[in-house]
C-alpha positions in Angstrom: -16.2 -1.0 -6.2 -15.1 3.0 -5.7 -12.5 3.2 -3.9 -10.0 6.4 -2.7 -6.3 5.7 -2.5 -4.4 8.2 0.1 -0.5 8.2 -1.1 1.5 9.5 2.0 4.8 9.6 0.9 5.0 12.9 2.6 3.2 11.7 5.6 -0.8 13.9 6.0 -2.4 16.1 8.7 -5.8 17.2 8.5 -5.3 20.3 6.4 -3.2 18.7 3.5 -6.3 15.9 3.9 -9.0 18.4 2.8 -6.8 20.3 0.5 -6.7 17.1 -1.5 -10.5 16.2 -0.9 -10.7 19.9 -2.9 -8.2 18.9 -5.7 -10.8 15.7 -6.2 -13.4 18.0 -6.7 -15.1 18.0 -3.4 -16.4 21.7 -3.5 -15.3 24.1 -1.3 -18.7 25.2 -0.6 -19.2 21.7 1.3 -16.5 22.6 3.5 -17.7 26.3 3.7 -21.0 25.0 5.4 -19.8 22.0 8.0 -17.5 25.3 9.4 -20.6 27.2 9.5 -22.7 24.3 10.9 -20.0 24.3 13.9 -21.0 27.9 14.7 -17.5 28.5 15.8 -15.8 32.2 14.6 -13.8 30.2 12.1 -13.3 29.7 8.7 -11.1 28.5 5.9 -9.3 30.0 3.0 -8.0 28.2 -0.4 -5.6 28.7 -2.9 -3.3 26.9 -5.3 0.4 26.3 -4.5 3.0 24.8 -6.2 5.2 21.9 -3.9 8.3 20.9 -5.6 7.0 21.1 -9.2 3.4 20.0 -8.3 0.4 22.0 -8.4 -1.4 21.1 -5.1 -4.6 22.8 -3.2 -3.5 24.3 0.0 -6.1 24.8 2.9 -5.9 27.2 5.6 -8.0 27.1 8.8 -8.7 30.8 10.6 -9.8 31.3 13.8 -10.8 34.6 15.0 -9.7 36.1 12.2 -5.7 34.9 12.6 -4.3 32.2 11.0 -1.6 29.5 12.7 1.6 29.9 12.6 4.0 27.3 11.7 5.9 26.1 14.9 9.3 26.6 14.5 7.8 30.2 13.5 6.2 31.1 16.5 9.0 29.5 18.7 11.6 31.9 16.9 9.0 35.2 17.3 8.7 34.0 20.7 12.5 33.6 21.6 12.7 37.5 20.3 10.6 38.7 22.4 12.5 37.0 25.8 11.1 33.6 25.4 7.6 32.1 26.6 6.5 32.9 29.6 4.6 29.8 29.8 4.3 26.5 27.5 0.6 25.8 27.4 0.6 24.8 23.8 -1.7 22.4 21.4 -0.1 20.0 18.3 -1.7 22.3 15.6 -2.3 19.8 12.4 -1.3 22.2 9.3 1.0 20.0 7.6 4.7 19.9 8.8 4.0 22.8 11.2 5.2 22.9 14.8 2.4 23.0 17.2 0.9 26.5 18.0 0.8 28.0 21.0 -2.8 27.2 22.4 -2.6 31.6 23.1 -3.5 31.5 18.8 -0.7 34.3 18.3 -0.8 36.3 15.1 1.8 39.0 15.4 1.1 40.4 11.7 -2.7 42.2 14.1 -4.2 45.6 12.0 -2.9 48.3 12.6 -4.1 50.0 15.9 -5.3 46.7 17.6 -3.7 45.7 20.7 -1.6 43.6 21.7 -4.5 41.6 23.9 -6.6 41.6 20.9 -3.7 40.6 18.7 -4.0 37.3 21.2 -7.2 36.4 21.5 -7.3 32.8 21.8 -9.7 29.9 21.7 -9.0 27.5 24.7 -9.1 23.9 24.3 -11.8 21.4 25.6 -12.5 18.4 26.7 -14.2 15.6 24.9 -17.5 15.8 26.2 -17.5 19.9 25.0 -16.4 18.4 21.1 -19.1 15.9 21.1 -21.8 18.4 22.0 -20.0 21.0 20.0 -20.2 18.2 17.0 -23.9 16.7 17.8 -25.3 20.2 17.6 -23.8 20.5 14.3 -26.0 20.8 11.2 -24.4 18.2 9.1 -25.1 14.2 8.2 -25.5 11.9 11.4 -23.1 9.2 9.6 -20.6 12.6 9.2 -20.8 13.4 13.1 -20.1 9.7 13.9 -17.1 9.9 12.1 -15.4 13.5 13.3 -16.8 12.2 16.7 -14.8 9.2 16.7 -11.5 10.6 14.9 -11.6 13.1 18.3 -12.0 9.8 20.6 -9.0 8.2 18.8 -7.0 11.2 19.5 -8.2 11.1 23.3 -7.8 7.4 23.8 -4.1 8.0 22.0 -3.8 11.1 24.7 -5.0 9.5 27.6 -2.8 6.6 27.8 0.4 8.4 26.7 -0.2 10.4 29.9 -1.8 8.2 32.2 -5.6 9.2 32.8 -8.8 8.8 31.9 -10.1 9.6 28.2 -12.5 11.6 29.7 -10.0 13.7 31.7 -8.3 14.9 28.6 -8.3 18.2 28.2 -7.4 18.9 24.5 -4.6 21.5 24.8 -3.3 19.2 22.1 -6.2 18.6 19.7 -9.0 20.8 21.0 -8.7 24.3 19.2 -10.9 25.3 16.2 -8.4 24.5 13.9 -8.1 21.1 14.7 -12.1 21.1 15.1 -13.0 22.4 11.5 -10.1 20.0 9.9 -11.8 16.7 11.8 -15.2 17.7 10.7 -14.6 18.6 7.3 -12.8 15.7 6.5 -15.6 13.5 8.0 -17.9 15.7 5.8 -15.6 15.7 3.0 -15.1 11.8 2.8 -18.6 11.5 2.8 -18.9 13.9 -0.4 -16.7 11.5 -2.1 -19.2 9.1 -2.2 -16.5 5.7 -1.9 -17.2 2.1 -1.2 -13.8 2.1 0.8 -11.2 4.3 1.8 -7.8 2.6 1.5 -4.2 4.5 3.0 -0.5 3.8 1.6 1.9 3.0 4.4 3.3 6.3 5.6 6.2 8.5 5.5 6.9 9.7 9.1 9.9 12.0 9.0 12.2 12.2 11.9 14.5 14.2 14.0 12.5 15.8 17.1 9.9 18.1 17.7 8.9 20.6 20.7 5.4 19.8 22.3 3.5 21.5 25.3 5.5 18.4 27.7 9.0 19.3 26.1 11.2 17.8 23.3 9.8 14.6 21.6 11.3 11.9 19.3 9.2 12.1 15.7 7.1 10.3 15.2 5.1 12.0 18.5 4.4 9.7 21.2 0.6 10.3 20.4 0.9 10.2 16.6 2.8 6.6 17.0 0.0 5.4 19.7 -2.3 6.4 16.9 -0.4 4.1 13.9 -0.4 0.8 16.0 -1.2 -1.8 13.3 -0.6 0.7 10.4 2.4 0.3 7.9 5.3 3.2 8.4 8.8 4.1 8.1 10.9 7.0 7.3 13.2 8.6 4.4 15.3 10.1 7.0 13.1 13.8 6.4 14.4 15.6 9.5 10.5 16.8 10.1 7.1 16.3 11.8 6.0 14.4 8.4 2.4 13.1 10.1 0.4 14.8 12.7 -1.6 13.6 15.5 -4.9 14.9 13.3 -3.6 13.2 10.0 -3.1 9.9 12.1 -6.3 9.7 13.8 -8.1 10.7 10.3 -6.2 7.8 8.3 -6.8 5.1 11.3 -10.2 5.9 11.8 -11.4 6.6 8.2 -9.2 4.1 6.2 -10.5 0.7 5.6 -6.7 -0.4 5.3 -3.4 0.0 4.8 -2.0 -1.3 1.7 0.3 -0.8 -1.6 -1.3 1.1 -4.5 -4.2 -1.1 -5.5 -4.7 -2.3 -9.0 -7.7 0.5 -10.1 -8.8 2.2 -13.4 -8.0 6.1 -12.3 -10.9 8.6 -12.3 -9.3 11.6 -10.7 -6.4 12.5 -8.8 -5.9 15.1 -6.1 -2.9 17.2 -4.4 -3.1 18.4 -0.6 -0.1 20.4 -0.3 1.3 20.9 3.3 2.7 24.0 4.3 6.8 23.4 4.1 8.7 23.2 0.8 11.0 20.8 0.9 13.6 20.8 -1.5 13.4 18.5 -3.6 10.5 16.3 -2.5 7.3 17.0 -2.8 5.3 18.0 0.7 2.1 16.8 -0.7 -0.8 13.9 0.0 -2.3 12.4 -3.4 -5.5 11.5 -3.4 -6.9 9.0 -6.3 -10.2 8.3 -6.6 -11.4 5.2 -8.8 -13.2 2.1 -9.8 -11.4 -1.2 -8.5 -10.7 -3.8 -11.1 -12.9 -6.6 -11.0 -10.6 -9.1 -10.1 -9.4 -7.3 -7.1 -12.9 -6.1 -6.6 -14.5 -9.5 -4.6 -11.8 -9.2 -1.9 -13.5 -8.7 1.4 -11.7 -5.4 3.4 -9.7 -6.9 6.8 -9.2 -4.8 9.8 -7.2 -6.1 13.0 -9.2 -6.4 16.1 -8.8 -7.2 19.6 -9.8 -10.6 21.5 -10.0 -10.3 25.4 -11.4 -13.1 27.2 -11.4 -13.7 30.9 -12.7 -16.9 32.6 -15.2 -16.6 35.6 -16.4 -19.1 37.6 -18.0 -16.4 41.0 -19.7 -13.7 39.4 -23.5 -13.4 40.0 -25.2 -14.4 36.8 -27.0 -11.1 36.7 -24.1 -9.1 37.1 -22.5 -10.9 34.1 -25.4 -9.7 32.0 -25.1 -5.8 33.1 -21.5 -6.4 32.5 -22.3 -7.7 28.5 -24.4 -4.2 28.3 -21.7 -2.0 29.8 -19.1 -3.6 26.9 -21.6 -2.9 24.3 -22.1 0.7 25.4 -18.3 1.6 25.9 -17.6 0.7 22.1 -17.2 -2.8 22.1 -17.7 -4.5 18.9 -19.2 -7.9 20.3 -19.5 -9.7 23.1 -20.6 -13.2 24.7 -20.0 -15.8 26.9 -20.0 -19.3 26.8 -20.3 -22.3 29.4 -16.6 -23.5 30.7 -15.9 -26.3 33.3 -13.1 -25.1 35.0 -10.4 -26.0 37.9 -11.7 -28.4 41.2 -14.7 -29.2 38.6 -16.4 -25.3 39.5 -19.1 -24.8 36.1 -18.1 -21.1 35.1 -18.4 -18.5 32.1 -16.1 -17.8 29.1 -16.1 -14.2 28.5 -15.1 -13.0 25.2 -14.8 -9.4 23.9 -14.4 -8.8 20.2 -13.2 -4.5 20.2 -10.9 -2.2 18.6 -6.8 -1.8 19.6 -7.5 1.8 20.9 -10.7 0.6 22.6 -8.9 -2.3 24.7 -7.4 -0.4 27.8 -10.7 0.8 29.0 -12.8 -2.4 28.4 -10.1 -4.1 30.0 -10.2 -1.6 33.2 -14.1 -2.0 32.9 -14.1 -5.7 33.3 -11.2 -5.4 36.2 -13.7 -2.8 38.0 -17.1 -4.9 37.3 -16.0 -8.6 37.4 -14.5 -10.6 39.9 -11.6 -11.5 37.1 -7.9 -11.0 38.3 -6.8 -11.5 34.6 -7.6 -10.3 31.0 -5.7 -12.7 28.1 -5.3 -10.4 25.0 -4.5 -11.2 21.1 -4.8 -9.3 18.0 -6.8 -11.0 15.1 -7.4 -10.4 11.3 -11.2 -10.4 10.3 -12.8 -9.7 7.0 -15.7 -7.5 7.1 -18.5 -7.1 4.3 -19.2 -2.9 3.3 -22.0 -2.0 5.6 -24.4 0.9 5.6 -28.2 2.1 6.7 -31.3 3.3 5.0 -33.9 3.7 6.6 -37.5 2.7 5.8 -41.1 4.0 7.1 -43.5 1.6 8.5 -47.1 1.7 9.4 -45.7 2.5 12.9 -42.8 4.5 12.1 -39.2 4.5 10.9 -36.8 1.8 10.7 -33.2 1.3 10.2 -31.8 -1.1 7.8 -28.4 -2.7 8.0 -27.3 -3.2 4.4 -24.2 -5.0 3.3 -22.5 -5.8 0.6 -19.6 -7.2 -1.3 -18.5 -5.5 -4.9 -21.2 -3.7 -4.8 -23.7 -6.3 -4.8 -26.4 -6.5 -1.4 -25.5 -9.9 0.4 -27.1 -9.2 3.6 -29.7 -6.8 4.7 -31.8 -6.7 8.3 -33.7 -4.3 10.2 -32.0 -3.0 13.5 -33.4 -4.8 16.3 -33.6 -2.0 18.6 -35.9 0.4 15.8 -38.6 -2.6 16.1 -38.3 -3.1 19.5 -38.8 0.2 20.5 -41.6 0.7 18.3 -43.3 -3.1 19.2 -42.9 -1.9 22.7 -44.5 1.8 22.2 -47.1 0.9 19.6 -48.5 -2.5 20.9 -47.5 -4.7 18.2 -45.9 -7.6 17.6 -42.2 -7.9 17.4 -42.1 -10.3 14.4 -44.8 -8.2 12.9 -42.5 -4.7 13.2 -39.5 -6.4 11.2 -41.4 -8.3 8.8 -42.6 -5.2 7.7 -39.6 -3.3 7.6 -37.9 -6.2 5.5 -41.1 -5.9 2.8 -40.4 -2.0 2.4 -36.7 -2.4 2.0 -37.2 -4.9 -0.7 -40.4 -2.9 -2.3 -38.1 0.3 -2.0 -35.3 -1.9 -3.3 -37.7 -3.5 -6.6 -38.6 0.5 -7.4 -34.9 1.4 -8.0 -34.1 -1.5 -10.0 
């Protein structure tokens, strides 16, 4: 099994991510093009630094022309000038900054442009603007799924640090190009790697405070810490921002798991340098990239889930089957029910709800709002979960998906998706059985051709 090892000792934010995606020998050029696919006025820039004796790739994101400024360095240019007028900001993600101002200020403008033109600025947006922003996007459909759930991690994360509605977040925190073209490349950028399984070391933190667009916040950030639930971390007593909101959602959503260096044979390794220099401590991510060893290799990934379950005995039996479509379509990862007797003899329904931690709040509120429930019991599980991944496969009546999966590289399972055949049994006049029986034979002819 390939596998990538992330080593934050330094903590990570998204641009030390894809400056050590670079140092692996993902090529720039890859990067180059998922900017352009966003069609944004952005792009980045590359060089080779040196972080406490280590050579490390640094990545810069620019966005109309003007690069972020660290944020204790735009606070101090700002207290020079008579302080902000306003504090409309957004947590910027280049590594062990302070956020930027959302108002992208570069104060080192050409000579001759004005000050208005020194600030042009890209204003943030709300979730449904990055998903279309993302969908539009000329780049793998397994890449967009990943950026566009890294950005729904960091508005689930927002939303319930400041009470509302994922939806409602407006993200002055996450939204700007910068944080845009980090998210994407490293969805595009993992992908290029080509690994069975990401796996992330438990991370470095920091601590001390930092100033956000709400005021003065402990370190880790509120929204950053949201973001870790479930995820080893601790601190060396670093007086800084060590991981950003955009490094948290990447490692959460992208890693498999969180564990200690795995036993592997090393292929390459890869420094993302941030943009502070510590003093004797390197402000870097490693990346290693590697085979597993075999006797490590059979162990089946685990990931913690959430288990709701509610019991109802008065809910119309065809509401409770609009209700298992509703948790299906909000992100739930499973979902049934099963026949209960319950209190003064009343037959009724167990509902159960298999979902992610950061997905829990709102499939909670949905079944408050669309069952007749007055409680939700919740517990957090282990599970073990086979590697998983799709081909697809042409038919006499058209394409179909295939869900392959697999354990040390070896294909232990493999089905066509239901809703491929069904579509196409419905819109071609076939039979069901016939569609997938079919789909199976190519996958396996396909399969008998590479062999």
């Amino acid at each position: 099994m390939r596998i990538a090892y992330i080593d934050c000792f330094s903590g990570i934010s998204g641009d030390m991510f894809l400056g050590a995606l670079v140092d692996t020998g993902v090529p720039v050029r890859v990067l180059q093009d998922a900017v352009a696919a966003l069609k944004l006025d952005a792009r980045i820039e590359v060089e080779t630094v040196t972080r406490s004796g280590i050579s490390a790739t640094k990545v810069d994101v620019f966005s109309h022309g003007e690069r972020d400024l660290p944020r204790e360095e735009y606070w101090r240019q700002r207290r020079q000038e008579g302080g902000p007028k306003h504090r409309h900001e957004h947590t910027h993600d280049h590594a062990h900054q302070e956020p930027v101002q959302l108002l992208q200020h570069n104060y080192a403008a050409s000579e001759g442009s004005s000050r208005t033109e020194a600030h042009r600025h890209e204003h943030g947006r709300g979730l449904k603007e990055v998903r279309e922003i993302i969908t539009r996007a000329a780049i793998t459909e397994s890449a967009k799924k990943s950026a566009i759930a890294i950005f729904e991690a960091l508005g689930t994360a927002e939303a319930k640090i400041h009470a509302t509605d994922i939806e409602h977040v407006h993200f002055h925190e996450v939204g700007a190009v910068d944080a845009m073209v980090d998210i994407v490349c490293a969805a595009v950028g993992v992908e290029a790697l080509a690994v069975d399984q990401l796996i992330c070391s438990p991370l470095n933190v920091g601590g001390g405070t930092v100033e956000c667009a709400h005021g003065t916040f402990p370190v880790p950030a509120p929204a950053t810490l949201e973001l870790l639930k479930n995820a080893p971390v601790y601190s060396t007593g670093i007086q800084a921002e060590l991981v950003t909101p955009t490094g948290a959602a990447i490692v959460s959503t992208l890693a498999g798991r969180f564990a200690a260096f795995p036993q592997m044979k090393v292929e390459k390794i890869g420094y993302g340098a941030g943009s502070r220099d510590f003093s004797g401590h390197a402000n870097v991510v490693r990346l290693t990239i590697g085979e597993m060893l075999p006797e490590l290799a059979s162990k089946v990934a685990e990931e913690t889930i959430t288990v709701m379950e509610a019991n109802l005995d008065d809910l119309n039996p065809q509401v409770f089957g609009y209700v298992m479509d509703r948790l299906l379509e909000e992100g739930a990862l499973d979902a049934f029910g099963l026949p209960v007797q319950m209190k003064k003899n009343r037959p009724g329904m167990l509902l159960t709800v298999l979902c992610r931690p950061e997905d829990s709040a709102k499939l909670a509120q949905l079944l408050f709002t669309e069952t007749t429930t007055l409680g939700v019991r919740q517990r957090q599980e282990r599970r073990q979960v086979l590697a998983r991944r799709w081909v697809t496969v042409s038919t006499s009546w058209g394409d179909v998906r295939m869900k392959i999966a697999s354990l040390n590289g070896t294909v232990t399972n493999y089905a066509p998706e239901y809703e491929d055949c069904r579509r196409i049994a419905a819109e071609r006049h076939v039979a069901l059985k016939s569609v997938m029986q079919e789909a199976v034979q190519q996958y396996l002819l396909g399969k008998n051709r590479e062999s």
